[in-house]
C-alpha positions in Angstrom: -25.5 14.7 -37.0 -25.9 11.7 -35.8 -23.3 8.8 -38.2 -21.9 11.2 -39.8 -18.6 12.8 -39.0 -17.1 15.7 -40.4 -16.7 17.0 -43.9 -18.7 14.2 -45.3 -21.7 15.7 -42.9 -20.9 19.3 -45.0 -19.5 19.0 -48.0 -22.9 19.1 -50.4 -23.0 22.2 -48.3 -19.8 23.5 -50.0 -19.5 24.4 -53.2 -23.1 25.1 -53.6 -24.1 27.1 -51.1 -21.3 28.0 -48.4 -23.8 30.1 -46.6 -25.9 27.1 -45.1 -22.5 26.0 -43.6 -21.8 29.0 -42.1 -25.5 29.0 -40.6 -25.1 25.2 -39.9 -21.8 26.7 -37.9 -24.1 29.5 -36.0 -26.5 26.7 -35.4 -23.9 24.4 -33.2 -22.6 28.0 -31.6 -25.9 27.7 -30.5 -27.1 24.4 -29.4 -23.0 24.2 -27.7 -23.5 27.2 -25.4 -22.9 26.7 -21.7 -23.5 23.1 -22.8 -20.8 20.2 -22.1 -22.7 17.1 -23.8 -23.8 19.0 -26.7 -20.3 20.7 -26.8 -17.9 17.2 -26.3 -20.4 16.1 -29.1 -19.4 18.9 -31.7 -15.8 19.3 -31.1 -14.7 16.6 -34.0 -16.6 18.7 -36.2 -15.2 21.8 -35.4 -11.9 20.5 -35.4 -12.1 18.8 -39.2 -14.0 22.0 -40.4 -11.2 24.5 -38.9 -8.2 22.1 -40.5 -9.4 21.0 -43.7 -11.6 24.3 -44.8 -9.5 25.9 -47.6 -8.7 29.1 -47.5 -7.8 30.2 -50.9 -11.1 32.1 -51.7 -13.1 34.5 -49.2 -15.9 31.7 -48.7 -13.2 29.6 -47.0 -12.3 32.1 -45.0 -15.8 33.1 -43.9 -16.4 29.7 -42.8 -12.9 29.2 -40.6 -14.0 32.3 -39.0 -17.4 31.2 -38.4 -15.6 27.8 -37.0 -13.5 30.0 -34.8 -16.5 32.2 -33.4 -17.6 28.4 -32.5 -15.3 26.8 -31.1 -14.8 30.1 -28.4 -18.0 29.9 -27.5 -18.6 26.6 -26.1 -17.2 24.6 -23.9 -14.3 23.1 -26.3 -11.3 21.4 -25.4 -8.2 23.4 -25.0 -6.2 21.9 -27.6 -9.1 23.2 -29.9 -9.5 26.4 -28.4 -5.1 27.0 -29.7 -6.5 25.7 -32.7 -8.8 28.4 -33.2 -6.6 30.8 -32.2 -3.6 29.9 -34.3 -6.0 30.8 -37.3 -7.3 33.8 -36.2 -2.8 34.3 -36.1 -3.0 33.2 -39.6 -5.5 36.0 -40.5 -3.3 38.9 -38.8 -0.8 37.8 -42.0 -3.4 38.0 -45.1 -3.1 40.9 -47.0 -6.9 41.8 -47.1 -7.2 44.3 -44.5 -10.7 43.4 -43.8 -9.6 40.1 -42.3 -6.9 41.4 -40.2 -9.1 43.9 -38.4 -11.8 41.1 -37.7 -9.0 38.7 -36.6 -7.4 41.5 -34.1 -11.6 42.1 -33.5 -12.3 38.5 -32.2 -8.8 38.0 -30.8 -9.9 41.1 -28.1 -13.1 39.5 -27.4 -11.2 35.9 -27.0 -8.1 36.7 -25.1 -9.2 36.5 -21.6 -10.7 32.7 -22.7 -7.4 31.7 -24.0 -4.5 33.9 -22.5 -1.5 31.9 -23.3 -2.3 30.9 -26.9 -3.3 34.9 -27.7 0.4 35.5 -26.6 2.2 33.2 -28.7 1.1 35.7 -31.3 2.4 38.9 -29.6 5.2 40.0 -31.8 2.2 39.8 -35.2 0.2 41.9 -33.4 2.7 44.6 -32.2 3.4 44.6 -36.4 0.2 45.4 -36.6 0.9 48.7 -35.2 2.4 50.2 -37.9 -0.5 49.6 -40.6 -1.5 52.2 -42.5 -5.0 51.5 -42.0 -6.1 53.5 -38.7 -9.2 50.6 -37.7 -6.6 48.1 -37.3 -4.4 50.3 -35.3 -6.7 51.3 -32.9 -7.6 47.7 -32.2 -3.7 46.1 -32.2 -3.2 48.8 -29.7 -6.2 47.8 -27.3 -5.1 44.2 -27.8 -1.4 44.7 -27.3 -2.5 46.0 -23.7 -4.6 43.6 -23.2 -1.9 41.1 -23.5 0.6 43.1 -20.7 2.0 41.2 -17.6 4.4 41.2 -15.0 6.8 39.0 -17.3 6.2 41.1 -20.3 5.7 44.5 -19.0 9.3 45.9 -20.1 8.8 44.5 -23.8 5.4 45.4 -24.1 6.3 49.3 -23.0 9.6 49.5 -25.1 7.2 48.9 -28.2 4.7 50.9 -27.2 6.9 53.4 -26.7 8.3 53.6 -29.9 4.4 53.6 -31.6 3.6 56.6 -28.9 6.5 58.7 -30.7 5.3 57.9 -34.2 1.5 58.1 -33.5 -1.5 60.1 -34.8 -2.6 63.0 -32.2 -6.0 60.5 -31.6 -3.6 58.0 -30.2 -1.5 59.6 -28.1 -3.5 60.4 -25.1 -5.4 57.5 -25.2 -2.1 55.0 -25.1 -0.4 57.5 -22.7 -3.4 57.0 -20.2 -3.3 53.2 -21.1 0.4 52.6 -20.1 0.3 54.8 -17.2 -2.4 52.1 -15.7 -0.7 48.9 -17.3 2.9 50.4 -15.2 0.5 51.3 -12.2 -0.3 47.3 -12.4 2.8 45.8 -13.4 5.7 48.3 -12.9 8.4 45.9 -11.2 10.1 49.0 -9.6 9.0 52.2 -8.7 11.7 53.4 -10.5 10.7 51.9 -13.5 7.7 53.4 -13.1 8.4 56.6 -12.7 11.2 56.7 -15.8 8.2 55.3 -17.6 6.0 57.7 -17.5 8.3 61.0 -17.3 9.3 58.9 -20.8 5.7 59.0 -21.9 5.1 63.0 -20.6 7.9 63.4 -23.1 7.0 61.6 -26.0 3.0 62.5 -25.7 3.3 66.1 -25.3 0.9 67.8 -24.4 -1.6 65.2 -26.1 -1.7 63.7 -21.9 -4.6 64.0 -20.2 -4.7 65.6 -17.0 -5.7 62.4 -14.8 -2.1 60.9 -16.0 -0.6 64.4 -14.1 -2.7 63.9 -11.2 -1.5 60.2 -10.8 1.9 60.8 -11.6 2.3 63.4 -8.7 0.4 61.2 -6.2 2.9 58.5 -7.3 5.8 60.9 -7.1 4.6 62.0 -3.6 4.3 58.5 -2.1 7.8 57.4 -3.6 9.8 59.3 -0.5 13.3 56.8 -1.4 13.4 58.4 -5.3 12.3 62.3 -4.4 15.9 63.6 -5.2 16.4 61.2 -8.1 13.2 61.9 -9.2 13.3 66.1 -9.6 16.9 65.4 -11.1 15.7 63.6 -13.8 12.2 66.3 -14.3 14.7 69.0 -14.4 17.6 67.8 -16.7 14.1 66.6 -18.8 12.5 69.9 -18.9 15.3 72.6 -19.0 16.4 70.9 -22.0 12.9 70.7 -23.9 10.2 72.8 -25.5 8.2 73.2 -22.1 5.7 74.9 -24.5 5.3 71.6 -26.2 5.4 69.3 -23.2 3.0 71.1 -20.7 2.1 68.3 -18.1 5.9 67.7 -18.0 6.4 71.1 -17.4 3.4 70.9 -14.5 4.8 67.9 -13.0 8.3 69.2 -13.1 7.1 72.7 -11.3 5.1 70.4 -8.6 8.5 69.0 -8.1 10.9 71.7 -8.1 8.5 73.5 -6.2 8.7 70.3 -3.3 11.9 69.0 -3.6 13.9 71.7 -5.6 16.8 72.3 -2.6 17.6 68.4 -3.2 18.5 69.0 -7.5 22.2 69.3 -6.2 22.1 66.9 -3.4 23.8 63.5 -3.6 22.2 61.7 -1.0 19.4 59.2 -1.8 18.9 56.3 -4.1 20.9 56.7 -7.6 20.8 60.8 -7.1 22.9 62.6 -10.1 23.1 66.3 -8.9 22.4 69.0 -11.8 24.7 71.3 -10.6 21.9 74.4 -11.1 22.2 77.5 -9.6 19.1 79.3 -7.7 19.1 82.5 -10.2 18.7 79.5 -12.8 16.2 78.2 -11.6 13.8 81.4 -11.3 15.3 82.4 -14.6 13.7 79.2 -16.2 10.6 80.0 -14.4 10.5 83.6 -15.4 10.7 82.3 -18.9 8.3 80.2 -18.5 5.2 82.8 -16.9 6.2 85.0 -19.6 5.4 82.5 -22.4 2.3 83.1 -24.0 2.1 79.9 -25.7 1.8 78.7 -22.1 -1.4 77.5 -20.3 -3.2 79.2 -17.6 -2.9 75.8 -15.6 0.6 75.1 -16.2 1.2 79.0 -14.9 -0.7 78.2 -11.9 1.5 75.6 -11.0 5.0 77.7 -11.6 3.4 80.5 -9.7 2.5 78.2 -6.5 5.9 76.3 -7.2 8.3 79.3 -6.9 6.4 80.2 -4.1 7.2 76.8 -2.1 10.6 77.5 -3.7 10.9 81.1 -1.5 11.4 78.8 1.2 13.9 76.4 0.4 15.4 79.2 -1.2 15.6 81.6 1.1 18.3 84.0 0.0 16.3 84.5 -3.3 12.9 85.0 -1.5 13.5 88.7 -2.5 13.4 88.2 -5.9 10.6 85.5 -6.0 8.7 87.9 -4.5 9.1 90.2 -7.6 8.2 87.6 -9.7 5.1 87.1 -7.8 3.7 91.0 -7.3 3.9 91.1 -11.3 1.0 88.9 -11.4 -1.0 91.0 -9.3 -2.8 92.9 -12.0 -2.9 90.0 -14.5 -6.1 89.9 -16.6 -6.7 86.4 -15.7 -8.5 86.2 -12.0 -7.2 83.0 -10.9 -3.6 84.2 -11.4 -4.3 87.4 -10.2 -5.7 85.9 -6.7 -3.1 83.3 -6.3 -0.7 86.4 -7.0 -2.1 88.7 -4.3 -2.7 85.7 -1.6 1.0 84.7 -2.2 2.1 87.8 -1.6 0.2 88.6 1.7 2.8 85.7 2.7 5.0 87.9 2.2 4.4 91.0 4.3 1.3 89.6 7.0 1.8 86.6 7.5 5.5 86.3 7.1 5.9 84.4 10.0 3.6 81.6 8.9 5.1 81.5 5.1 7.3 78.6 6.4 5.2 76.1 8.1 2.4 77.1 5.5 4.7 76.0 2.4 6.4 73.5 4.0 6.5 69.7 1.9 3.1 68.4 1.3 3.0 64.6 3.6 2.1 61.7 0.9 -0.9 62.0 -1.0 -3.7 60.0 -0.2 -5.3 57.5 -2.9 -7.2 59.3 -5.3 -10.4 56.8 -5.6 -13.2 57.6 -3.4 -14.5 54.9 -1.0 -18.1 56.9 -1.1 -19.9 54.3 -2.9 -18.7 51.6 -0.6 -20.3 53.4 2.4 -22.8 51.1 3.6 -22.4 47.2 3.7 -25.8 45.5 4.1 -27.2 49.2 5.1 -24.8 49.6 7.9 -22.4 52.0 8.5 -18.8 51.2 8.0 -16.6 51.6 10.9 -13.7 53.3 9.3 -14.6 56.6 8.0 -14.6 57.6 4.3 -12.6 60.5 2.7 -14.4 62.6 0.3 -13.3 65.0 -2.3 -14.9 67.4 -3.9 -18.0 66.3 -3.0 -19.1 69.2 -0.2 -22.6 69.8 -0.1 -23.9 72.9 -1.2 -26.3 73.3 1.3 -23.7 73.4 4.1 -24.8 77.6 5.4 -28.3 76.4 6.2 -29.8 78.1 9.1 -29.5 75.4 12.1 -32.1 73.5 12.9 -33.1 72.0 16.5 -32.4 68.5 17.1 -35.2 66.5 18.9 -35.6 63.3 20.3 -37.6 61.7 17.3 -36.4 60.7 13.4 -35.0 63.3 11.7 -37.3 64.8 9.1 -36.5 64.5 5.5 -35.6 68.2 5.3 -33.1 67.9 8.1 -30.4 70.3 7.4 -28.2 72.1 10.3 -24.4 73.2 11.5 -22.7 71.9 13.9 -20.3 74.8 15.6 -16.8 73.9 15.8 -15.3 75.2 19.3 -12.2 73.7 21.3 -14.1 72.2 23.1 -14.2 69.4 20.7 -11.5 66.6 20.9 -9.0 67.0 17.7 -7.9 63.2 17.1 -3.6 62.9 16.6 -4.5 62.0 13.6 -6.6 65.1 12.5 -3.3 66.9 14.1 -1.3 66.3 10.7 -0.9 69.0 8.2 -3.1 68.1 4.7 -2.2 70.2 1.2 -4.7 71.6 -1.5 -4.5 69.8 -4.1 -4.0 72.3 -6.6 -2.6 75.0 -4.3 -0.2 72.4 -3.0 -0.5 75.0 0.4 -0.1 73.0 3.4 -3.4 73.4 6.0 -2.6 72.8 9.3 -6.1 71.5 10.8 -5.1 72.2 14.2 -4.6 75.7 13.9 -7.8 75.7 11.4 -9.9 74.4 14.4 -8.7 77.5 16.3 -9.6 80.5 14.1 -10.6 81.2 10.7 -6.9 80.8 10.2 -5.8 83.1 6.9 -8.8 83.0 5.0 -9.8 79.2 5.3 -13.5 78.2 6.2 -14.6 75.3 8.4 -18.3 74.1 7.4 -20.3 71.9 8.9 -22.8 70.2 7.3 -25.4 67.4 8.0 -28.0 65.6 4.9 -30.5 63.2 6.2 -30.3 59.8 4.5 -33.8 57.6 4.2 -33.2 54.5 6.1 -29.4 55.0 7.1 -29.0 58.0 9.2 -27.9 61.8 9.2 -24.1 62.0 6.8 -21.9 64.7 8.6 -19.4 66.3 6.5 -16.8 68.7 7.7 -15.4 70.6 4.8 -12.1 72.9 4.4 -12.6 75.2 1.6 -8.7 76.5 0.7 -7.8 80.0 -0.6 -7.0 79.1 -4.0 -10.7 79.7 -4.7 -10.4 76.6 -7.3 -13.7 74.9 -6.5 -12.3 72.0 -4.8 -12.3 70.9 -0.7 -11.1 69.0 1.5 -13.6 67.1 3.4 -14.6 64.1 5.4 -17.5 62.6 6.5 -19.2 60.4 9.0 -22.8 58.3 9.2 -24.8 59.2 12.8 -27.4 57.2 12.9 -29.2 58.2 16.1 -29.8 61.7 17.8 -28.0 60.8 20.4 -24.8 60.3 18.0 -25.4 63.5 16.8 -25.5 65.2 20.6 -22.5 63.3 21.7 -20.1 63.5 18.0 -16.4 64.5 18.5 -14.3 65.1 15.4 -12.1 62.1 16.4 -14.8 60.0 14.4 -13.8 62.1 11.5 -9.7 61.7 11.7 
């Protein structure tokens, strides 16, 4: 290289055989890597190689890419880095389609080097949406969130959107998921966010996967200023629609109605627009709904367990809920059939607890589990983890003595609950199944085997970091899932002297 400079160092290389140049190119990629001297030296190069390679024939385009896939990977000046960048913007506009999907290819792999100069580019990539060719699709789209920020977010959705309504059933639930975390990032109101995505449950169907449900409830449930707005909007959304078609609408709506239905005709709250619906409506629409057969079994479960939370904020139509319910009590699906016949025990033995047993669930909790950030350094962190559905199996082990030496690996006992133990303020609050949506009031819990709920204790010996206590609360909706928290005791004498405060 050295005394030479730039095409004249290449051009025998050329016409004659274009593929040395493009190895020549892999070479510097090479020798430039993590690199500054070696880099500095080569960026003339690159730079007379990317602006004077002609690009009327594939060979020219082979080696501008190759320049490109060069000047990204060392340690090149900015101004070169836009350089390469603005070609790989020139490639989004050829009409071979093989180009266009390795320019949207490298501009993925590139964008976090160069954010600002990828952007400049935004609107060619968005066109790139609507090619026919499904490759390129699938990678404009990955790109195109890629790209999403706080300044851009509005934009970017509007678009996306719009390519949501028209898109291939293999699209829809993977962009649905993707713009549910890109507004969960840069939503500049909750409000926005929440339109957002009941825009996305419509236009998706029922192509949504379940974890954007989830999400959208816990979102809904910790947005206490926008509950009445909120359920206005699900309802006027899903009385109007297909539910049939739109299923995790539909579930989302019933976990609302079923929470905050007495607010769909209230005025009070932020930007509320009352629906004017009657009660009968409402169970008419719901009745409709459970007698659907193109209807899921999960998207029943949640209208059965909504209209029950609705017998008590509609109270002069408990009556007739209770119809509703009893009919599913010799369904040919189990899990209806026991929800059915534990709902309507509420009705006639436990009448008297119905109302502070479906009372409005408190804000959910975050979803991501803290469980593999236990231990920092092999110590135990001082503020307790929450674990879900992660109850060990081994919790109705026969008890086993506790002596004054290590614990054996096989250590595996019960700890009793009694009142005796001290029940924190905290472990006072009333917590809801998750799929039930029934509220469990711990305190009472601690108390008796209140109404069918189980209280297991469980300990699992951990080489080198102690014994892990877990106190589970298995609901009655038999759906698999607990409640549970959990605590590291790392001597015997923690064990003798533990109070469930450490748990709350």
């Amino acid at each position: 290289m050295e005394g030479k400079s730039g095409r004249k160092w290449l051009k025998n290389f050329l016409p004659e055989a274009p593929e040395s140049e493009v190895k020549i190119l892999r070479l510097l990629r090479l020798l430039g890597h993590n690199d500054p001297e070696a880099s500095e030296a080569m960026n003339d190069i690159l730079a007379q190689v990317a602006t004077n390679t002609e690009t009327s024939k594939n060979v020219g385009n082979a080696i501008l890419y190759e320049s490109v896939l060069s000047i990204m990977d060392i340690k090149s000046e900015s101004g070169l880095r836009i350089l390469g960048v603005n070609i790989l913007g020139r490639f989004l506009l050829n009409t071979d389609k093989n180009i266009r999907y390795v320019a949207l290819n490298t501009l993925l792999r590139t964008v976090h080097a160069d954010y600002t100069a990828v952007q400049r580019h935004r609107n060619t990539i968005l066109d790139c949406l609507k090619d026919p060719d499904v490759s390129i699709r699938r990678r404009a789209l990955e790109l195109c969130f890629a790209l999403i920020n706080t300044q851009n977010i509005r934009a970017m959705t509007k678009e996306l959107l719009v390519f949501l309504e028209k898109a291939d059933p293999e699209f829809k639930a993977l962009c649905s998921s993707n713009l549910f975390i890109a507004a969960e990032m840069y939503a500049p109101t909750k409000r926005w966010h929440i339109d957002t995505m009941i825009k996305v449950l419509t236009t998706a169907g029922n192509y949504v996967r379940d974890d954007v449900v989830g999400s959208l409830i816990q979102l809904i449930s910790e947005t206490s200023s926008l509950h009445t707005y909120t359920v206005q909007q699900l309802w006027q959304q899903i009385s109007q629609e297909d539910f049939s078609a739109r299923q995790p609408l539909a579930q989302v709506a019933c976990w609302c109605i079923g929470e905050f239905g007495d607010l769909l005709n209230s005025s009070d709250g932020a930007d509320a627009e009352p629906v004017n619906v009657t009660e009968d409506e409402i169970i008419d629409f719901y009745e409709k709904m459970l007698s659907n057969n193109q209807v899921q079994l999960v998207t029943k479960e949640y209208a059965v367990t909504s209209l029950m939370k609705l017998s008590v904020r509609f109270t002069s139509s408990a009556p007739r809920i209770k119809k509703v319910v009893d009919a599913f009590g010799g369904n040919m699906n189990v899990e209806l059939q026991q929800r059915s016949i534990e709902f309507s025990s509420l009705f006639s033995k436990f009448d008297h607890l119905r109302g502070s047993l479906l009372e409005r669930m408190p804000p959910m909790e975050s979803r991501s589990l803290a469980s593999s950030a236990a231990l920092d350094n092999g110590q135990a962190r001082e503020d307790e983890i929450l674990l879900d559905d992660q109850a060990p199996r081994d919790a109705q082990n026969t008890p086993s003595a506790v002596t004054g030496g290590p614990p054996a690996e096989s250590l595996s006992f019960v700890f009793n609950v009694t009142r005796r133990h001290h029940i924190s303020n905290n472990f006072r609050n009333p917590r809801a199944c998750r799929h039930c949506c029934l509220v469990i009031n711990y305190d009472k819990i601690f108390k008796a085997n209140f109404l069918g709920h189980s209280i297991r204790n469980a300990c699992k010996f951990l080489p080198k970091k102690g014994i892990l206590l877990t106190i589970t609360f298995s609901c009655t909706c038999g759906f698999g899932t607990h409640l549970a928290r959990s605590s590291i005791l790392k001597t015997v004498q923690d064990c003798r002297m533990f109070h469930l405060a450490k748990c709350s």
